[in-house]
C-alpha positions as MATLAB code, in Angstrom:
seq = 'XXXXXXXXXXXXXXXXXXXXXXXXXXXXXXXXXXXXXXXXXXXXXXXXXXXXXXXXXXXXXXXXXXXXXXXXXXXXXXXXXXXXXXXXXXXXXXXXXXXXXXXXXXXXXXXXXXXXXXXXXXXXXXXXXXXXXXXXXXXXXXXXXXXXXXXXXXXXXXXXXXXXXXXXXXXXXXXXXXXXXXXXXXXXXXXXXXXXXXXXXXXXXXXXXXXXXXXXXXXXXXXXXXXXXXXXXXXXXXXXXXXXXXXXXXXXXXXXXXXXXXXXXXXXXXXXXXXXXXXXXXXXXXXXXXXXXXXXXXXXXXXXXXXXXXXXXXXXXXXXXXXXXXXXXXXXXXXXXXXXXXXXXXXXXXXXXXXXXXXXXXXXXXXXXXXXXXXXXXXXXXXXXXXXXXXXXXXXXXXXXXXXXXXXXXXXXXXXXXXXXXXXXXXXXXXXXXXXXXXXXXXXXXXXXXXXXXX';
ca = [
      28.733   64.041   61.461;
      27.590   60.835   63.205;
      28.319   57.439   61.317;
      26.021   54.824   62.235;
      27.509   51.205   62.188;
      25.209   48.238   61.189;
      25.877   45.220   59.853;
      23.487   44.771   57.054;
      21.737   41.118   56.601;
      21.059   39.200   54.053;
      18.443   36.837   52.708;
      18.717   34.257   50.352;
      16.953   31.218   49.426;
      19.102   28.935   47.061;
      19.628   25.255   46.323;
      22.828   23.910   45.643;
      22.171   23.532   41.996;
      21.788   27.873   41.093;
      23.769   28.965   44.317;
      25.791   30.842   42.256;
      23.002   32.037   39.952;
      20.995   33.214   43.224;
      24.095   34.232   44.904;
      24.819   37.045   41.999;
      20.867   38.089   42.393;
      21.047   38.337   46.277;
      20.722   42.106   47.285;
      20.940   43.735   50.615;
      17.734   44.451   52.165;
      16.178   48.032   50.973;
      18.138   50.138   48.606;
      21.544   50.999   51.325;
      19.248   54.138   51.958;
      18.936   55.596   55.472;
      15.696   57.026   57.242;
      17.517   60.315   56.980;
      17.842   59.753   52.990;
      21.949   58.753   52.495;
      23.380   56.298   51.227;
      24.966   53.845   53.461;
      28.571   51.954   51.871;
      30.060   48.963   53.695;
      33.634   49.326   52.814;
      36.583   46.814   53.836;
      40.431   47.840   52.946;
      40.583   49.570   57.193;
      43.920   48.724   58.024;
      44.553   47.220   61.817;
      44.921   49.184   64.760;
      48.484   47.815   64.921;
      48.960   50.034   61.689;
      48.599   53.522   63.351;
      49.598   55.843   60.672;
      47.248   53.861   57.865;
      45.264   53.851   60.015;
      44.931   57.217   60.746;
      44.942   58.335   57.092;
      42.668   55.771   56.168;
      39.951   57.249   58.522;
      40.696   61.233   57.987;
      39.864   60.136   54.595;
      36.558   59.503   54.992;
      35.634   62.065   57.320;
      36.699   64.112   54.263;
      34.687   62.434   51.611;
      31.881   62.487   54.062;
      32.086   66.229   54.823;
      31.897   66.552   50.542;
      29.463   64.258   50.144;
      27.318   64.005   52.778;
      24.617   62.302   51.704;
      26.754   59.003   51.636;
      27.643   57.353   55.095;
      30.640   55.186   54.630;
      31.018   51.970   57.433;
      34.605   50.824   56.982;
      34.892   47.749   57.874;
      39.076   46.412   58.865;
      40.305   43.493   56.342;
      41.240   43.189   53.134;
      40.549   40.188   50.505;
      41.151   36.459   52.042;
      41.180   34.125   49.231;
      40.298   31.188   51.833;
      37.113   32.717   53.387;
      36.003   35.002   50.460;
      33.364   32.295   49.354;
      31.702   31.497   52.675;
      31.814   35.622   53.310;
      29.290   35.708   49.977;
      27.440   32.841   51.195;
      26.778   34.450   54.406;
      25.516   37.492   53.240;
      28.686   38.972   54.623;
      30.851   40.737   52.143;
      30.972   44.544   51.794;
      29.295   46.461   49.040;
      32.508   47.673   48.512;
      35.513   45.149   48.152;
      38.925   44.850   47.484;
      40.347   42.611   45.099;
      44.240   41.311   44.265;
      44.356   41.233   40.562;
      44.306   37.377   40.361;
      40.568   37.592   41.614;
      38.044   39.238   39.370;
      37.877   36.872   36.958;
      36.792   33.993   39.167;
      34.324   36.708   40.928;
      32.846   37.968   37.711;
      32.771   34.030   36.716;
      30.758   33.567   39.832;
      28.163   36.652   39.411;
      29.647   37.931   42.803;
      30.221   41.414   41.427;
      28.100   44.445   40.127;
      28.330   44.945   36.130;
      29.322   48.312   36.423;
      29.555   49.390   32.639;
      26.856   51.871   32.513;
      27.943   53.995   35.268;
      31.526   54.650   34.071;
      30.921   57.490   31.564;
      30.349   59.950   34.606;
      33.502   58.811   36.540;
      36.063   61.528   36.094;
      39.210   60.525   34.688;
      39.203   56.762   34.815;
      40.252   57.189   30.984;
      43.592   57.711   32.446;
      43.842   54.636   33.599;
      46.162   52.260   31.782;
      43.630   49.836   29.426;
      45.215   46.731   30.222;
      45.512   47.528   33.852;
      40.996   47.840   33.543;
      40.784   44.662   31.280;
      41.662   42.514   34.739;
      38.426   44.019   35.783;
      36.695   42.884   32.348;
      34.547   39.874   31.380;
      35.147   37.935   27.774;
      32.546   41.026   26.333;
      34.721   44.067   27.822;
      31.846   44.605   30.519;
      33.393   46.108   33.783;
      33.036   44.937   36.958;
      35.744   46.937   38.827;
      38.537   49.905   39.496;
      42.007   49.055   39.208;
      43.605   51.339   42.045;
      47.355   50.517   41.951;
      49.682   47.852   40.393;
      53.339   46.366   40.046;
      55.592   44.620   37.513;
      58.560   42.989   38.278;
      61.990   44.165   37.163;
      65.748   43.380   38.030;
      66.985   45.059   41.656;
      70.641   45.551   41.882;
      72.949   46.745   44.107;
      74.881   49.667   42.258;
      78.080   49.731   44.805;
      78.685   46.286   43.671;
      78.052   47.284   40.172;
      81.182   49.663   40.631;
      83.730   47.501   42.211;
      82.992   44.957   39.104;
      83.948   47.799   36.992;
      80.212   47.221   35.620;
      78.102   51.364   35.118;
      75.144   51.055   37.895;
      73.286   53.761   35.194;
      73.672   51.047   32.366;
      71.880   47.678   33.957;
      71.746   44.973   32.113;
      69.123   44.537   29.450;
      69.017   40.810   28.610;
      69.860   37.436   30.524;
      72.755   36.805   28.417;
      74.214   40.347   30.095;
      72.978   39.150   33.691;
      74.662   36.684   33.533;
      78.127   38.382   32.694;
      77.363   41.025   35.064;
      76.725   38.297   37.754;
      79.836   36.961   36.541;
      81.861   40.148   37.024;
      80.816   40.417   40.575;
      80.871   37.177   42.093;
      84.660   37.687   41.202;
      84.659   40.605   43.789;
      85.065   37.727   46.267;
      84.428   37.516   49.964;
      81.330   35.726   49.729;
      79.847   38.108   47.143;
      77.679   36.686   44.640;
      76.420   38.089   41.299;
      72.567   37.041   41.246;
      70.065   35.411   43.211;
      67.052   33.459   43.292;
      64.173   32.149   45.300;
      63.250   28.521   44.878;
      60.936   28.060   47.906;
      57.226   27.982   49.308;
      56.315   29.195   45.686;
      58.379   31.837   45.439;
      60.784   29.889   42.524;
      57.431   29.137   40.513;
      56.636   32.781   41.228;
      60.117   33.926   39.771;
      60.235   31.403   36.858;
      57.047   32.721   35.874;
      58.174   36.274   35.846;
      61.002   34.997   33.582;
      59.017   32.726   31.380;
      57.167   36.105   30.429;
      60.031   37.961   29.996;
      61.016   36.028   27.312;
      57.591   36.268   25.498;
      56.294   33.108   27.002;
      53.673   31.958   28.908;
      52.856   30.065   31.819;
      49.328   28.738   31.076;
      47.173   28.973   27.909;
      42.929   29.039   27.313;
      41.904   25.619   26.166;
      38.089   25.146   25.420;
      36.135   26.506   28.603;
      40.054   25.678   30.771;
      43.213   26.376   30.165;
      46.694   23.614   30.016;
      50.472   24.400   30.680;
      52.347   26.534   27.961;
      55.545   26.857   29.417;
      57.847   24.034   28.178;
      59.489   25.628   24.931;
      62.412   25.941   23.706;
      62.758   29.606   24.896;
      62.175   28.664   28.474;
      64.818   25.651   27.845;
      67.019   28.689   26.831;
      66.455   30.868   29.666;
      67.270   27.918   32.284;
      70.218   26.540   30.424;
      71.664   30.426   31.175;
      69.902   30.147   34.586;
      72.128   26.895   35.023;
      75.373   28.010   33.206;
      75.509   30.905   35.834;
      74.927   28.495   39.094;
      77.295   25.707   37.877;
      79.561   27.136   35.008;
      79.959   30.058   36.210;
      79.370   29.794   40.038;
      78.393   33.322   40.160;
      75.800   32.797   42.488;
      76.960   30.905   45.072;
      76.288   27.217   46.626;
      73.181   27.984   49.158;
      70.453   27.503   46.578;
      67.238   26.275   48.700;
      66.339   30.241   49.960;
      63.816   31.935   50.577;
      63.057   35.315   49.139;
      63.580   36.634   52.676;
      67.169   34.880   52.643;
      67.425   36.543   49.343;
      66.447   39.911   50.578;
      68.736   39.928   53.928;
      71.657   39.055   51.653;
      70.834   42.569   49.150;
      70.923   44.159   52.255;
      74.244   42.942   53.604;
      75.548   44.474   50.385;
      76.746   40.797   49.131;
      74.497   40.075   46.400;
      74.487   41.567   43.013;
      71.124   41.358   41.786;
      67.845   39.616   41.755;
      63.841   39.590   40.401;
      61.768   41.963   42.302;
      58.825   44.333   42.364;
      59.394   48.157   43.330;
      58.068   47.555   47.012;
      60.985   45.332   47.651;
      63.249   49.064   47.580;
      61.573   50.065   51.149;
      61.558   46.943   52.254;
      65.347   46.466   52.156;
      65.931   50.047   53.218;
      63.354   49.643   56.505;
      63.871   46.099   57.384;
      67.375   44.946   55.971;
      69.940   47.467   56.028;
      70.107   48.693   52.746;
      69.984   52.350   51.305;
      67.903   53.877   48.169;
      71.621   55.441   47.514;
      73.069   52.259   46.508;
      69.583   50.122   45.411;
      68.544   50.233   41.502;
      65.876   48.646   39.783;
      66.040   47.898   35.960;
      63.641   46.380   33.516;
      63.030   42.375   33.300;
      65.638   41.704   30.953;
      64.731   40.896   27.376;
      61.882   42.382   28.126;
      59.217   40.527   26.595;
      57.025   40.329   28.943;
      56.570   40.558   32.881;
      54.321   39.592   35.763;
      52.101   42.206   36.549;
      50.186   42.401   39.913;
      48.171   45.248   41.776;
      45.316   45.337   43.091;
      41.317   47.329   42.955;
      37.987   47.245   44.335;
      34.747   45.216   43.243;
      31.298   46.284   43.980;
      28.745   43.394   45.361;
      26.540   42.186   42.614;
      23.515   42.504   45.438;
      24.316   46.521   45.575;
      21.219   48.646   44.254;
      21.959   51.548   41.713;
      22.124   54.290   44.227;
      24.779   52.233   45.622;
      26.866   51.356   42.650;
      26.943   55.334   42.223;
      27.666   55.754   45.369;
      30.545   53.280   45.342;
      32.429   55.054   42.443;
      32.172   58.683   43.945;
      33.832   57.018   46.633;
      36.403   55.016   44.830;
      37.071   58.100   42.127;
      37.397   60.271   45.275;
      40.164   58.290   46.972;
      41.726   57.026   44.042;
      41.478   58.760   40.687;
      41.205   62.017   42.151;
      44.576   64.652   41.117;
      43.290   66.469   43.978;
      43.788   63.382   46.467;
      47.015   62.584   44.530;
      48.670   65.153   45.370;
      47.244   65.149   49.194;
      48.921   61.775   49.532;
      51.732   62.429   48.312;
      52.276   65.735   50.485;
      51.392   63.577   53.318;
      53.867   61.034   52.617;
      56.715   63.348   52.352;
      55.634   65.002   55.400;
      55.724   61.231   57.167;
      59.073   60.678   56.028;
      57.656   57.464   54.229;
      59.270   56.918   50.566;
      58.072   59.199   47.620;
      59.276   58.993   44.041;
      59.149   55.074   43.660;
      56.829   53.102   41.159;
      54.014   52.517   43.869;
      51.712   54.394   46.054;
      51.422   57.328   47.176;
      52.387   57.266   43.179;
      51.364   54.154   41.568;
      52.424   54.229   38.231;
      48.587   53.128   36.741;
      48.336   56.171   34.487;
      48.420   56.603   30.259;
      50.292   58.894   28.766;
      48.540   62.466   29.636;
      47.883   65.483   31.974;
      47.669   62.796   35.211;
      50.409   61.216   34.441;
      52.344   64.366   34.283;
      51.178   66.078   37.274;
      51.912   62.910   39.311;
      55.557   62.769   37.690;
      56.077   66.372   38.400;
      54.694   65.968   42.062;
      57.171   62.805   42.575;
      59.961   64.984   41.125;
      58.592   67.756   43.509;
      58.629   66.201   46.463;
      60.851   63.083   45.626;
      63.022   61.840   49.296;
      64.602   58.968   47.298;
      67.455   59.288   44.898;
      64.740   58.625   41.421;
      67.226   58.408   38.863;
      67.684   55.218   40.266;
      64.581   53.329   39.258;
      64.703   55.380   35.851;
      65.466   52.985   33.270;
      62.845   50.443   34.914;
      60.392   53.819   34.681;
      61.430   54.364   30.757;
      60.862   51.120   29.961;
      57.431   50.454   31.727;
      54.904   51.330   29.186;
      56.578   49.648   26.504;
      56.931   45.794   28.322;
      53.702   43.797   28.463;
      51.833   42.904   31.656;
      50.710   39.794   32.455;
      48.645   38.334   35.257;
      49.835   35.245   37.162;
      48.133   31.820   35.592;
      44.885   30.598   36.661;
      45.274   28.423   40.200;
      49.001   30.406   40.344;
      49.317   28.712   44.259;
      49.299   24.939   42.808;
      51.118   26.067   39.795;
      53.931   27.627   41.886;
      55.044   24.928   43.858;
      54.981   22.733   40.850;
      57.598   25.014   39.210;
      59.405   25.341   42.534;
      60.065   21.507   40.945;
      61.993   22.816   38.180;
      63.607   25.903   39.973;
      64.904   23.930   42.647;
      66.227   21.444   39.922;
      68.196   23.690   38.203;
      70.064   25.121   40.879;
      70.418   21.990   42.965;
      71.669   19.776   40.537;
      74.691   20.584   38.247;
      73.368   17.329   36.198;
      69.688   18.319   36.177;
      67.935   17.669   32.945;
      65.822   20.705   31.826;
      63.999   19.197   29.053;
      62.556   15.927   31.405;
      62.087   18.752   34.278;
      59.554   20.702   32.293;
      57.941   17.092   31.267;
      57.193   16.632   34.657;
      55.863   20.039   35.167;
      53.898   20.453   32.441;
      51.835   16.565   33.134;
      51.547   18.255   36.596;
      50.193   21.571   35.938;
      48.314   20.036   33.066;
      46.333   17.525   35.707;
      45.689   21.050   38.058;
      43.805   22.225   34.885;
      42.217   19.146   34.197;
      44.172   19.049   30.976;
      44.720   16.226   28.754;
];
């Protein structure tokens, strides 16, 4: 079967004051039907050619939802979302019918009208009810109207390394469970010596605002709250005061975690995989990372729960369907996007595949994101990880027991500006044995409060 390529193009007449409005109501010219009566979908999400074995998969797997359904073409187009360029790409006339979306993204793009409602089409989508609620409600306006597919996710937890765990006499099956325990076990093994130390954090480009924010929600904070049609700071309480007074008593009372404080969460990363740090914040992904890029091994790498366990950032990511898309279209879309994601058939293809690659199966992210409720999906995918599981699993199972039951939250509104303020406060703490925590958050809060527009 022949694909043919076009670019579609758009038309639309707008003045500055309704762009938006006639933005949302711009459609692509005729109905995505062909002369020979299919469906054509402009898809992005191709990886690079650089990326040979996504690549490869990537296009098999539309060859074989094309051979099923052939009366739907599918033009892939390379690229995922850029924040930067995602506006002018609407503008244009440019952006796919089919999109993909980080989860800090629908809301402005619903916000904007830049995405199909796609409500009414969901009760003939097999086995979306499957998916975890709260990972759909990022893909839901203030009415619970859908506009997208959540197609994988993450949530931060604590990585550790267990061989250090043993030498500090600490149990690698037992992780800690709140910050008052991380920083004891910290403790424990910065006394291993020879330039071992317990726990770690990042504090630049972000990353420390991206961190404190985890942390903030594991203690049942927040980082930002709605205020009328905006939102204002919410972090500066007395339970975030609490967390970095620990934070502090571990860098300067304790000196568990050693005197270079200004890293990066690459610095952080080589140093887990030197085997000289003890533990640090991370999402599952971080596990191949370290094993394919910094030494480490899944034999000696555990992941816990967010301690206290409150809370924890959640992130992922999905696909949106353009708001200019006709109904043949939107159907279209979802038979493509139930296919390739929500599909136990395709599951368990990718998952065989993986294994067969060598690549890492039995981990909290794809080939087996863990996006699924309680139920026959979730099962199957469990039993297929335990099936054909190359990684030692037992390893990321309290962080795996604990998952459902720990709130998810998505990074604050303008995270990027947020961030590096709170790279302010992270960089205080550990930086400054005298820093003052209370008149830090002050600062932050005025700060983040003027992003929002607060008063």
């Amino acid at each position: 079967m022949t694909r043919r390529a076009y670019r579609r193009t758009r038309r639309c007449l707008a003045t500055t004051a309704v762009l938006a409005l006639t933005l949302a109501a711009c459609s692509s010219d005729g109905d995505g039907g062909g002369e020979d009566g299919k469906v054509t979908l402009h898809i992005n999400g191709q990886p690079p050619n650089t990326d040979e074995r996504e690549l490869r998969v990537f296009l098999a797997e539309i060859e074989a939802f094309e051979a099923e359904y052939p009366d739907i073409d599918i033009v892939p187009h390379e690229g995922f979302m850029e924040p930067e360029t995602f506006n002018t790409r609407v503008a244009g006339g440019d952006l796919e019918d089919v999109f993909y979306v980080y989860f800090t993204d629908p809301a402005g793009i619903i916000e904007q009208g830049y995405a199909a409602d796609i409500t009414d089409y969901l009760a003939d989508v097999p086995h979306l009810d499957q998916i975890r609620p709260e990972l759909h409600e990022v893909f839901q306006d203030e009415e619970g109207r859908q506009y997208g597919i959540p197609t994988a996710n993450y949530s931060m937890g604590l990585l550790y390394n267990r061989d250090l765990f043993e030498q500090a006499g600490l149990d690698p099956d037992v992780p800690p469970t709140t910050w008052e325990e991380v920083r004891a076990a910290s403790a424990a093994i910065a006394e291993l010596g020879g330039g071992v130390t317990g726990y770690g954090e990042c504090a630049t480009e972000n990353t420390g605002g991206w961190h404190l924010t985890t942390e903030i929600y594991s203690v049942g904070g927040a980082v930002a709250e709605p205020e009328g049609d905006g939102w204002r700071a919410a972090f500066n309480t007395p339970e975030t005061v609490r967390l970095l007074e620990n934070l502090q008593a571990m860098r300067w009372e304790d000196n568990s975690m050693g005197s270079d404080q200004m890293r990066s969460c690459e610095d952080v990363m080589v140093q887990m995989g030197a085997g000289q740090l003890g533990m640090y914040v991370a999402a599952p992904d971080n596990l191949p990372t370290l094993v394919r890029q910094y030494d480490g091994t899944y034999e000696n790498l555990g992941l816990a729960p967010i301690p206290d366990q409150g809370g924890t950032l959640l992130g992922g990511e999905g696909y949106m369907i353009n708001a200019g898309a006709s109904e043949e279209q939107i159907e279209a879309a979802l038979t493509w996007l139930q296919w390739r994601f929500v599909n136990p058939d395709e599951i368990e293809r990718r998952i065989e595949e993986a294994a067969a690659d060598e690549l890492p199966v039995g981990l909290p992210m794809p080939p087996t994101p863990d996006i699924w409720v309680e139920g026959e999906i979730r099962d199957n995918v469990e039993a297929l990880k335990e099936q054909y599981a190359n990684v030692p699993t037992e390893h990321v199972g309290t962080f795996m027991e604990a998952a459902p039951t720990i709130e998810g939250r998505i990074e604050p509104p303008q995270a990027q500006e947020v961030y590096a303020i709170l790279d302010n406060v992270m960089q205080g703490v550990l930086t400054d044995e005298g820093a003052d925590i209370q008149g830090l958050l002050d600062r932050a809060e005025d700060d983040v409060n003027r992003v929002y527009g607060a008063s």
